[in-house]
MARTOR-460746 format. One record per residue (C-alpha): residue number from 1; residue in one letter; x negated, y, z. Coordinates in steps of 0.25 Angstrom, whole numbers, plus 5000, padded with zeros to 4 digits. Last residue first. Layout:
! residues N
<marnu->NUM, kegu->a, px->X, py->Y, pz->Z>
...
//
This chain:
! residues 76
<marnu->76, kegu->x, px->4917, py->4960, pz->5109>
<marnu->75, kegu->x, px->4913, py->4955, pz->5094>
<marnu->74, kegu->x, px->4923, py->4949, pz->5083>
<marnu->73, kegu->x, px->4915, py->4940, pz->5075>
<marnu->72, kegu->x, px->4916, py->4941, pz->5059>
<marnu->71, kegu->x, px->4917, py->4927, pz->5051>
<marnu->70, kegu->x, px->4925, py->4928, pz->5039>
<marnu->69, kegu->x, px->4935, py->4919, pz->5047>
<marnu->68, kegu->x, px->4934, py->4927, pz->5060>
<marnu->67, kegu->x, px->4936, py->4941, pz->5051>
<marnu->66, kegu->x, px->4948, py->4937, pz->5045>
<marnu->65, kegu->x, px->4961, py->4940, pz->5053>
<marnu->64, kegu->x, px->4951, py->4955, pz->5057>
<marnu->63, kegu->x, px->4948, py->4956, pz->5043>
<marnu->62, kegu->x, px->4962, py->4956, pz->5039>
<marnu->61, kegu->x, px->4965, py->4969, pz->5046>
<marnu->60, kegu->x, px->4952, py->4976, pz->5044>
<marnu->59, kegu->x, px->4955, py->4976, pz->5029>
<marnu->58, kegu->x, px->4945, py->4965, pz->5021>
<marnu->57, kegu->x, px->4936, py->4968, pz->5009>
<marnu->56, kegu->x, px->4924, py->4960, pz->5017>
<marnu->55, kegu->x, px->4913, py->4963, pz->5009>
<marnu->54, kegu->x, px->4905, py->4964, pz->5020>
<marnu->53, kegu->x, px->4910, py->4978, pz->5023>
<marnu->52, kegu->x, px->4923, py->4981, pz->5016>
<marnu->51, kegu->x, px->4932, py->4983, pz->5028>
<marnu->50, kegu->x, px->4946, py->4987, pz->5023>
<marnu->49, kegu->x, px->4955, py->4995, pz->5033>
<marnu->48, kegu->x, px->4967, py->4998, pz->5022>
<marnu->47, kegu->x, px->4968, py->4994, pz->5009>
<marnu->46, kegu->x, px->4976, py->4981, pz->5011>
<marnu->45, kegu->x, px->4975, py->4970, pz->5003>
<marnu->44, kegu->x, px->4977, py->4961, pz->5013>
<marnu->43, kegu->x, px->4966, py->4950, pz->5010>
<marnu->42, kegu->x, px->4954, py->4958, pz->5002>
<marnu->41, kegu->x, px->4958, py->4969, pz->5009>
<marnu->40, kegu->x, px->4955, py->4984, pz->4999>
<marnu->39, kegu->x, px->4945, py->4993, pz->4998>
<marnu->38, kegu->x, px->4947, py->5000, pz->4985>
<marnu->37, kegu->x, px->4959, py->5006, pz->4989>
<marnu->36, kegu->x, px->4952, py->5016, pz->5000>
<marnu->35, kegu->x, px->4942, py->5022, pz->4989>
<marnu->34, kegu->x, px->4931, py->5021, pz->4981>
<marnu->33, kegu->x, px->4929, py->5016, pz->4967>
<marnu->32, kegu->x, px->4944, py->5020, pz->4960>
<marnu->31, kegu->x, px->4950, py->5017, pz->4947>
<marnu->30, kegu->x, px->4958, py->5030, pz->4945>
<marnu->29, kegu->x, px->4974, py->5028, pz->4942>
<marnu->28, kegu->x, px->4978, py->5032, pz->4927>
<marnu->27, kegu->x, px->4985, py->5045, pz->4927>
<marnu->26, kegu->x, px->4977, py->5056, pz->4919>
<marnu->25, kegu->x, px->4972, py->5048, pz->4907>
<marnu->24, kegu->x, px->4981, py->5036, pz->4908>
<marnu->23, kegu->x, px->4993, py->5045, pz->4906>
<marnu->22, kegu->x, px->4986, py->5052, pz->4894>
<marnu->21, kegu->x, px->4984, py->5041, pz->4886>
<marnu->20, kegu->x, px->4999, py->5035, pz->4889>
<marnu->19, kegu->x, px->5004, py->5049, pz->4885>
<marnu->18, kegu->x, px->4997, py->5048, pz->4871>
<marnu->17, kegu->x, px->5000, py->5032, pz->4871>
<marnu->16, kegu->x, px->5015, py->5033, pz->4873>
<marnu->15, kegu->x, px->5022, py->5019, pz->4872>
<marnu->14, kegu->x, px->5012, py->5014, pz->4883>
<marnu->13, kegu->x, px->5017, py->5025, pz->4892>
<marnu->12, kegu->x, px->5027, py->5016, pz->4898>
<marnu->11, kegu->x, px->5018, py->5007, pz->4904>
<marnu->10, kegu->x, px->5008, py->5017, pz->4909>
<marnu->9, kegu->x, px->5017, py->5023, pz->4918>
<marnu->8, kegu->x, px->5021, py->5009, pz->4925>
<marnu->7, kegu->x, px->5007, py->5005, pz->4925>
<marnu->6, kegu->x, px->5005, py->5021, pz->4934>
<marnu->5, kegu->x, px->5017, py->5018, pz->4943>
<marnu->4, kegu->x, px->5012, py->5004, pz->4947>
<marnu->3, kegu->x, px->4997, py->5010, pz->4948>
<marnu->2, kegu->x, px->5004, py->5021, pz->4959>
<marnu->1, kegu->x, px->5004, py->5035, pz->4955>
//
């Protein structure tokens, strides 16, 4: 269930409070610590290839357009 679906859902159970209870209780989405969504491009906003080192936050793609201006050096 998406986050769209799950507001949807919550909205019209505000009329039920009993049901509304139990519907957070067993359906609301987990707040995650670890895991592939976390790591998301600061630029694109793109979850996929992220390079978190040197606090960097940036996907491979838009790494390699910035990586001259942040200052890396491509070797031979």
């Amino acid at each position: 269930m998406t986050t769209k679906d799950y507001k949807k859902v919550f909205k019209q159970l505000e009329q039920y409070p009993v049901k509304l209870a139990k519907y957070k209780k067993h359906n609301t989405p987990k707040k995650r610590t670890t895991g592939k969504n976390l790591k998301v491009c600061r630029v694109c906003g793109t979850h996929r290839g992220t390079i978190k080192s040197y606090g960097l936050n940036l996907c491979r793609r838009c790494f390699r357009e910035m990586a001259k201006e942040i200052g890396f050096r491509k070797h031979d």
